[in-house]
N, C-alpha and C positions, 0 to 999 in steps of 0.2 A: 218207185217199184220197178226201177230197170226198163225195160223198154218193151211193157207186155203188154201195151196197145196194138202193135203190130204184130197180129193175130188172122189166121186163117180161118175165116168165118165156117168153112167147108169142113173142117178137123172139128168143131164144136159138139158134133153127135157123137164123140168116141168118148167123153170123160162123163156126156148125159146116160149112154146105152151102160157104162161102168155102174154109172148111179145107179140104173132104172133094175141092172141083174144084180145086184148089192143089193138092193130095196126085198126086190123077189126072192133069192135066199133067206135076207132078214129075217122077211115075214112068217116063212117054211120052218123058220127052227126055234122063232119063237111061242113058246107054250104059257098059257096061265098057269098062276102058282099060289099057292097060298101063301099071306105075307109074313105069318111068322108058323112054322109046325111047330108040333109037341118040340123037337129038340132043341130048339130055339130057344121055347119057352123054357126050358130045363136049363141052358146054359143058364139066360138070364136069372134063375133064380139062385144058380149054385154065386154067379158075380155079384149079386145082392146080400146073399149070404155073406160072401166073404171081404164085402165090403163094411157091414157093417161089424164083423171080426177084426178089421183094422183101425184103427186110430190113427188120427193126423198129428203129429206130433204139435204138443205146444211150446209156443216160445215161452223163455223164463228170463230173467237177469241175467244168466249167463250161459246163456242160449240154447239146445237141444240136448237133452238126455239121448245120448248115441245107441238105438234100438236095429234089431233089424226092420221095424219098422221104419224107424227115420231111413234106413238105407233106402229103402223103396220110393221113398219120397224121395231123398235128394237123388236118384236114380231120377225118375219123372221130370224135377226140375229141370236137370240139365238137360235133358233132350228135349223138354220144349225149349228152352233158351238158346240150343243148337240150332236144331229149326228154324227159329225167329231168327238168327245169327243169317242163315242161310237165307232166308226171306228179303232180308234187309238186305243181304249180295246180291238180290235180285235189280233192283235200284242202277247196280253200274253195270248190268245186263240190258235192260233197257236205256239205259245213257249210250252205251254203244249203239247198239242196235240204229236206234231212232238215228244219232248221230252219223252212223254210214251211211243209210239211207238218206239221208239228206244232202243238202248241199255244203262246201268247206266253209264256205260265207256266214255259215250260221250253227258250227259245230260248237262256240260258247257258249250260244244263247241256249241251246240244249243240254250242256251239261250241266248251266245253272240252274235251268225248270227240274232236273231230274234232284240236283240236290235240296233245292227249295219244296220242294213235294216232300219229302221226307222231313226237312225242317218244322215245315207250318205243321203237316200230319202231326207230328209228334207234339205239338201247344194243342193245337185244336181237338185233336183225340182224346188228351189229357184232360182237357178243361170240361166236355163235352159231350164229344164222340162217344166215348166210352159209356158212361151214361144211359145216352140214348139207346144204345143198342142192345145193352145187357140188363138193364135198369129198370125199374118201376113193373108195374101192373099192366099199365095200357098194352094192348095186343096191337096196335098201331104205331106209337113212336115212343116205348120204353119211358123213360122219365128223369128228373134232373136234380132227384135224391143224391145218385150215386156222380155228382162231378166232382172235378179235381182229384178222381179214384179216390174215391172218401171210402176207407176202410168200416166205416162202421156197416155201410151197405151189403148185404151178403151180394150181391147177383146173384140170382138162386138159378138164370138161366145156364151158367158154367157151373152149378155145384158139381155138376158130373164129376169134371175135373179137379183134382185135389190138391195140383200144385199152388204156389202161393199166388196169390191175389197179383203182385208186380209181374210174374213171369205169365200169366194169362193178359193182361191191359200190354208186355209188348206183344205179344204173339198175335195178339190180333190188331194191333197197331201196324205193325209190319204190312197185313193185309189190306188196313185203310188206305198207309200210300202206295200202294200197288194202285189202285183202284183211282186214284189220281193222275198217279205217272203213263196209265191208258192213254187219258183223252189229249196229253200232251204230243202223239205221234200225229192223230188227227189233224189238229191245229199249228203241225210245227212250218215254221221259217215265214209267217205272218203275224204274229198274236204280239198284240202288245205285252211286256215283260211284266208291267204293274199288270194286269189284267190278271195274265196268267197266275200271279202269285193272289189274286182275290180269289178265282174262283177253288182254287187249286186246295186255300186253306175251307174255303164253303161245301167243298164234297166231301172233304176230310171231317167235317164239325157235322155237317147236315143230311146231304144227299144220301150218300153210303151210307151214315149208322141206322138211317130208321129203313130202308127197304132193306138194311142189316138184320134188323129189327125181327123184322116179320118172319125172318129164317131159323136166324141160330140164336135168337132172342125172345124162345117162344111166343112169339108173335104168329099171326090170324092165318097166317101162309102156313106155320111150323102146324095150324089146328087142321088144315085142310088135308095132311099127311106128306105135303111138299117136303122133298129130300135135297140137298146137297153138299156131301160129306167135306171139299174143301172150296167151292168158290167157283165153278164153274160160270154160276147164276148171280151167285150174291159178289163177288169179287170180280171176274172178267164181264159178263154181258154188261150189268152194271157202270163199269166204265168204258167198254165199247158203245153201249146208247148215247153215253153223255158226248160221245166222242160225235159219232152220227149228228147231234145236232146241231153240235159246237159247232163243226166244219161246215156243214149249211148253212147257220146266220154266220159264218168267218166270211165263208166266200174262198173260189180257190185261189189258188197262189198268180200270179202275174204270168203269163204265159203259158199255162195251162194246158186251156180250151182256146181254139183255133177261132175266129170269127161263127163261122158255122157248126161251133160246138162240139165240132171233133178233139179227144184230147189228144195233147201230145205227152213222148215222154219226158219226165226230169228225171236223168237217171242220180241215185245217190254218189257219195262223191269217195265210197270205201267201204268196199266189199267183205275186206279180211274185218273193220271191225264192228262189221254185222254177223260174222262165221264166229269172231271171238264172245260178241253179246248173246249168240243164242246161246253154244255152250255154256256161258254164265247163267243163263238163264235154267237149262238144263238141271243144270248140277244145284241150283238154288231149288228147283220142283220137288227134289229130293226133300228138303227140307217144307214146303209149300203143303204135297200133299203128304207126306206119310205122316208130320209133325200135328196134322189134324186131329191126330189118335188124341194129343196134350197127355200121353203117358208113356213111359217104357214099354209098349206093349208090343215085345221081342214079334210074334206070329204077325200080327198086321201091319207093322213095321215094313216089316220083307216083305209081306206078298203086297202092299198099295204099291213100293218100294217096283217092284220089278212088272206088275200093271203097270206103273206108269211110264214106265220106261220103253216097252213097246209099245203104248200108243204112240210116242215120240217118234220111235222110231220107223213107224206105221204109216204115220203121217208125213216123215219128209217123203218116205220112197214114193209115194201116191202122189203126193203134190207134185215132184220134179216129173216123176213118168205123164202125169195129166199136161204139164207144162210144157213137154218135151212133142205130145202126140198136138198140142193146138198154136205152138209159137215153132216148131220145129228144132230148137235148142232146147239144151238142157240148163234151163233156168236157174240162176243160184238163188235171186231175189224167194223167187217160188219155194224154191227146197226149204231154203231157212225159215221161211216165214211156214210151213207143212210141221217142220219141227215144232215149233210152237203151237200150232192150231192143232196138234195131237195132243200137247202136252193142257194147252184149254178144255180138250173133247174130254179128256179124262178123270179132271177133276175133281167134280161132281158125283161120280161114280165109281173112283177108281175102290174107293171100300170093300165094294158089293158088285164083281163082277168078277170072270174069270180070265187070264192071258189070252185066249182066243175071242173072246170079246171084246176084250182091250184093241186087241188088231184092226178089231173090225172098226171099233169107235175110232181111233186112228185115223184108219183110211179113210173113211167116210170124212172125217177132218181134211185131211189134205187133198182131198178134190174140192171138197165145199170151199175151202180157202181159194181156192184158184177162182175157180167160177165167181164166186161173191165180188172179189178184185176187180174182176174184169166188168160183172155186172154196176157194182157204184160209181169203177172209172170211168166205161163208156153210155151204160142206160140212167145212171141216177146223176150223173155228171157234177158229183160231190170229189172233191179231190184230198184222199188223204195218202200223204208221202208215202206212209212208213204198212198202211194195211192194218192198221187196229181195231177198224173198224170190223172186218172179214175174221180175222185172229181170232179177239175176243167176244165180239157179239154173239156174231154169225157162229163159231165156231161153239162159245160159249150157252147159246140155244141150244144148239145139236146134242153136247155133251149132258144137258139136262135132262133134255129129253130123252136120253140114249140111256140114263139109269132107270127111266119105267119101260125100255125095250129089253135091258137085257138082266136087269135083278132082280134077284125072288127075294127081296125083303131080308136073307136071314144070315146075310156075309158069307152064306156056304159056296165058294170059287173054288171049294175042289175040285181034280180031273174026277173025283168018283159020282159029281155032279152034273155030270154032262159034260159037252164042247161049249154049249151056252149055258148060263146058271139062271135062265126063266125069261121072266117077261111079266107085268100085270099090267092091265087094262087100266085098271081103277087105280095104281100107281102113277100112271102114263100122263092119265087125265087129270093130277094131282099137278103132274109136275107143267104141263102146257097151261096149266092154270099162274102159277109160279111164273114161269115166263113171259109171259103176257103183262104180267102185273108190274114186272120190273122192267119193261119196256116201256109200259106207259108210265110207268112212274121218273124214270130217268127222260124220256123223251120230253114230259110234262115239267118236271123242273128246271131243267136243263134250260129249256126253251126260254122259262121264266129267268134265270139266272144267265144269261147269254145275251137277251135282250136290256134287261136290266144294266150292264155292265156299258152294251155296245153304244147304248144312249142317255150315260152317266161320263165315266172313265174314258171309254172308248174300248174300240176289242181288237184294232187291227191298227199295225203301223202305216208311213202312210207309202206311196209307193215310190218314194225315194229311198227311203229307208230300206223298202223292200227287196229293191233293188240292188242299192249297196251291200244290203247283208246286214242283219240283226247285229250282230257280234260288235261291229265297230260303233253302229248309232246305237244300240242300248248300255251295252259293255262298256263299250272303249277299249277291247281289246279283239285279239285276230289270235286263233287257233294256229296258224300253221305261218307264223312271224318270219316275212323273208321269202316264202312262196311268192310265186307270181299265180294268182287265179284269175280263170277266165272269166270276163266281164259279160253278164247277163245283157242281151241287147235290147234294147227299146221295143217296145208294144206289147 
């Protein structure tokens, strides 16, 4: 993360007093609301009306009778499988990413874990995953009726959605290895390669679907009233906790932390293609959260669509100015990583909330992102390269919690709804429930599956290897063939 250790302890009260009058406003303009009004309830029944007025077209021999019904359907299809198109360009978002911020020694070894994440995800989700998480009865971990997307299975937890059964199993695939490719920034330029590719396929089959499970698989969490519209909770903190613990049984990297536990910096080895990963990452959210809808549905399209987009961009200016007032530069590691930790805060919420609450969840992201960085690098003295752990955890809490601060339950984000669109208590307390649960559930397995591995397989190269750089001892190949890179020195 560039070199945000060397930090002016004295500058530390400007991004906290930020926080502390952000909080105090907060509190000022949020109201209780009631979680669904009469029009609410009126829409919902005019949409239930007119859903059971449509018909899903059936397949024949020789394939669909062309209705304007089928239009609407094959309308839906495609834009969830844009979406998911756009999810899956997420992938060499984070391969850059991670990759700039790292060292050149080890830019293979990371474009391999990013495309092996998506490999394994797509067997084990198939086989499995899928399953689990949309599957069976149990309000705890779904069931293993529906593997190998056995069509006879309805999932009755997506009937909502009417596109076909393969275009729902990738769309939510796409989001497995997301939730994978996290904990890979954590653990990068130490992790053994077999390692990585055990546990990598066990979050994909195991971990994810069932605290999946609980969310958008009506599961015990979905009974408690817990909300989130794309992944904030169930998709980023989810793979930020596994990340958190993964890096504490890894251990940090070789040079580090100084004898007396002060860290030092390793700064990454390419800036531009950390600036080109977020943009990919960007333009991939696009598809991430409005694609949540799983339907054509032109109105929330746009407006998730342009919430999410200033939280984005909410979050870098907050993060660089936080960055700016406590390192005395203007931080790029910081800014980009602010873009992301907006586009985290949002997630969750972006359904049910208005553009000026969007800003707020934002900003409030891109300070929390700084501070968290600084807190795990110098007080929890856990070392993760790339910030995934502040990104999506950290960032990914906030954004949960931030949809029972600023939604009234009823997707009303009109300006004719206020500057803020509510707030409920008993939302609030829904959603810190949620969070909690998938913290300890990800901390809890992780730990088991972390351990397990480290005193089996093994979990960390050794430090020769670490030395030399992943790429050449696990690869046998060099990213940047002909370079001259500078050799790490001893201790």
């Amino acid at each position: 993360m560039g070199r945000f250790i060397e930090f002016d302890r004295g500058r530390l009260w400007l991004p906290l007093l930020m926080l502390a009058v952000g909080t105090l406003v907060l509190g000022a303009t949020i109201r209780p609301v009631i979680a669904q009004d009469e029009a609410a309830t009126e829409e919902a029944v005019v949409v239930e009306e007119a859903a059971e007025e449509t018909e899903t077209p059936a397949a024949t021999p020789d394939g669909f009778n062309k209705t304007l019904t089928d239009t609407s359907y094959a309308l839906d299809t495609i834009w969830v499988m844009i979406a998911g198109f756009l999810v899956m360009w997420m992938q060499a978002g984070f391969a850059l990413v991670e990759c700039g911020m790292t060292r050149a020694k080890n830019a293979v070894n990371i474009c391999m874990k990013n495309l092996l994440d998506f490999s394994f995800g797509t067997i084990t989700y198939w086989i499995v995953g899928f399953s689990i998480m949309f599957g069976g009865a149990s309000k705890f971990w779904g069931g293993l009726d529906g593997m190998f997307l056995n069509p006879a299975e309805p999932f009755d937890s997506l009937s909502w959605s009417l596109v076909p059964l393969d275009a729902k199993f990738f769309f939510q695939l796409v989001f497995a290895a997301t939730t994978a490719t996290i904990v890979s920034g954590a653990m990068a330029e130490r992790t053994k390669f077999t390692s990585y590719m055990i546990y990598s396929a066990v979050v994909s089959a195991l971990i994810y679907p069932i605290s999946g499970h609980w969310i958008w698989g009506a599961g015990w969490l979905a009974d408690q009233g817990f909300w989130d519209f794309a992944g904030s909770t169930v998709v980023h903190s989810c793979g930020g906790w596994l990340a958190l613990i993964g890096a504490i049984i890894l251990g940090p990297r070789i040079g580090k932390f100084a004898a007396d536990g002060t860290p030092k910096a390793i700064p990454g080895h390419n800036i531009v293609l950390v600036t080109l990963g977020v943009f990919i990452l960007w333009l991939g959210w696009f598809g991430f959260n409005p694609g949540s809808t799983m339907s054509a549905d032109a109105n929330s399209i746009a407006k998730i669509t342009v919430v999410t987009n200033a939280a984005a961009a909410a979050g870098t200016i907050l993060a660089l100015f936080t960055a700016r007032m406590l390192f005395g530069k203007w931080e790029a590691t910081m800014a980009l990583n602010g873009a992301l930790a907006g586009l985290v805060g949002i997630t969750a919420p972006c359904a049910w909330v208005s553009i000026p609450s969007a800003l707020i969840i934002g900003a409030v992201a891109g300070v929390l992102v700084v501070l968290s960085v600084i807190a795990i690098d110098k007080f929890l003295k856990v070392d993760d390269p790339v910030g995934a752990i502040s990104v999506h955890g950290v960032c990914g809490a906030w954004g949960t919690l931030a949809l029972g601060l600023f939604s009234n339950g009823t997707g009303d984000a009109s300006p004719a709804a206020g500057l803020f669109t509510g707030g409920d208590a008993t939302q609030l307390v829904a959603q810190a429930i949620g969070v909690g649960a998938v913290f300890l559930w990800a901390m809890g397995t992780g730990t088991v599956l972390f351990l397990v591995i480290k005193h089996t397989v093994g979990l960390r190269v050794t430090p020769e290897e670490e030395r030399e750089g992943l790429d050449y001892g696990e690869h046998g190949n060099e990213a940047y063939h002909g370079f001259v890179l500078e050799a790490m020195p001893e201790g």
